[in-house]
C-alpha positions in Angstrom: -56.6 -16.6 -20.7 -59.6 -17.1 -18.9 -59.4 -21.1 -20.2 -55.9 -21.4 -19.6 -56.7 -20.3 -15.7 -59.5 -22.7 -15.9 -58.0 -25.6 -17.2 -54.7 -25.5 -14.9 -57.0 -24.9 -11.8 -59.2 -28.0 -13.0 -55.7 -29.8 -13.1 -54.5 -29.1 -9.7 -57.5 -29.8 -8.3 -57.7 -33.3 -10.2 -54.2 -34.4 -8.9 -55.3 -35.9 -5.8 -57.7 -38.1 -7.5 -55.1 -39.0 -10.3 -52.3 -39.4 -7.7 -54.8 -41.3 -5.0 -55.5 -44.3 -8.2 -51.3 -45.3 -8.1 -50.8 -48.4 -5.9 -49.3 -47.2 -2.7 -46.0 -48.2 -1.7 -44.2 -48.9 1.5 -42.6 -46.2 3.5 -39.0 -46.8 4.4 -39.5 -47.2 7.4 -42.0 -49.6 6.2 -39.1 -51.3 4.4 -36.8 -51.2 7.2 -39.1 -52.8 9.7 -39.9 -55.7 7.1 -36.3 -56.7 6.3 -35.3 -56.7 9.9 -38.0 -59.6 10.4 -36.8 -61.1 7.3 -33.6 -60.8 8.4 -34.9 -62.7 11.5 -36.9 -65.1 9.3 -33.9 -65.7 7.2 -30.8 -66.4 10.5 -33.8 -69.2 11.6 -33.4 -70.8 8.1 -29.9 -71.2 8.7 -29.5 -72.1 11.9 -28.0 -69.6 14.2 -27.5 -69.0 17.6 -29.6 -68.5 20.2 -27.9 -64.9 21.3 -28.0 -64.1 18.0 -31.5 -64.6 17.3 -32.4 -62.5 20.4 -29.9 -59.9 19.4 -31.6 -59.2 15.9 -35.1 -59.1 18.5 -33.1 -56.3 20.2 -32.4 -54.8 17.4 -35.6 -55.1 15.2 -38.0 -54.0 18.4 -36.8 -49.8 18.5 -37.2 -49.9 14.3 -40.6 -51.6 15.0 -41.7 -48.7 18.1 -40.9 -46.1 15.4 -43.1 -47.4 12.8 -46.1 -47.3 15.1 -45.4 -43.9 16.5 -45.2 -42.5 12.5 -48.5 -40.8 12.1 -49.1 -42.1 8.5 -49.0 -46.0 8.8 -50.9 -48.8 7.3 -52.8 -50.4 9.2 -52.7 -53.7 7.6 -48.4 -53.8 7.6 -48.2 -52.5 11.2 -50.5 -55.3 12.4 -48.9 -57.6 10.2 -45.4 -56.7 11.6 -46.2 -56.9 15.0 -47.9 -60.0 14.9 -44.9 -61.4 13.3 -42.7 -59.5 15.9 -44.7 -61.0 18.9 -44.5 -64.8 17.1 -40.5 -63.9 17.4 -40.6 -63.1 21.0 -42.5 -66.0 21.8 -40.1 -68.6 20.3 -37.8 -66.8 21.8 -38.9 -67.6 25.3 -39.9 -71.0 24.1 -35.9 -71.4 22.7 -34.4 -70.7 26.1 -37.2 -73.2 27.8 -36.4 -75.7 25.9 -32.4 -74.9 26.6 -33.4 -75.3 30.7 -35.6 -78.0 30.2 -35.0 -81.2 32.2 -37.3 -83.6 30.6 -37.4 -84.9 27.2 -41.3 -83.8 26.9 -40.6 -80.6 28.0 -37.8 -80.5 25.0 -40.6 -81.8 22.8 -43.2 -79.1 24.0 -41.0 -76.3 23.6 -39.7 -77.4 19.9 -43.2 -76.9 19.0 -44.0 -74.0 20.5 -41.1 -72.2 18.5 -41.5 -74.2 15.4 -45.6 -72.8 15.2 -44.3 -69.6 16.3 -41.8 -69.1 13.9 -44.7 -70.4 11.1 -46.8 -67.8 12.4 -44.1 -65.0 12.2 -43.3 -66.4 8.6 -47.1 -65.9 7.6 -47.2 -62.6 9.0 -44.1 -61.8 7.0 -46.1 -62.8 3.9 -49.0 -60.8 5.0 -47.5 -57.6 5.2 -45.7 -58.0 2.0 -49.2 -58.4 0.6 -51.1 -55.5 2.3 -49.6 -53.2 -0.9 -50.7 -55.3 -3.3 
């Protein structure tokens, strides 16, 4: 009896370490926050709209607040994330600049501003799919 006690209370106490060795996975809202900038990532790919793109800002940026209020985060994904998040917001701004612009080199300037800022948010996007591997 006195084994069996031992043995099951060596168990329990041994789960930590057993469950700590498992790769850790995303949280969902984790998940939630990464496909939203995907989802960002992805409209770019194809082209759409200006009011569009800052509409899936809008609605990324509440998803993005949670995820750093939730007490157990990862450190390397939340950086990541909002990185990637601040990239957006910055071609963004850059987008409608180039929509007021008067001059050509203006244009020009602001094109690359959103095209290295959406490159940045794209690595970022890579990064945090990385931090749980």
């Amino acid at each position: 009896m006195q084994k069996a006690i031992l043995i099951l209370l060596s168990i329990f106490l041994s789960w930590p370490v057993f469950n700590s060795c498992r790769d850790p996975k995303a949280s969902g809202e984790e998940e939630i926050v990464l496909n939203s900038l995907k989802k960002i990532q992805d409209g770019v790919e194809a082209n759409i709209s200006y009011e569009n793109f800052t509409r899936l800002l809008e609605e990324t940026k509440p998803k993005l607040d949670m995820l750093k209020a939730a007490e157990r985060k990862n450190a390397c994904f939340v950086s990541a994330v909002d990185r990637c998040y601040c990239a957006y917001v910055i071609a963004a701004k850059a987008w409608k600049l180039k929509q007021e612009a008067q001059s050509e080199q203006r244009k020009e300037d602001m094109q690359t501003t959103f095209s290295f800022s959406v490159s940045l948010a794209s690595l970022n996007i890579k990064r945090a799919s990385s931090c749980y591997k």
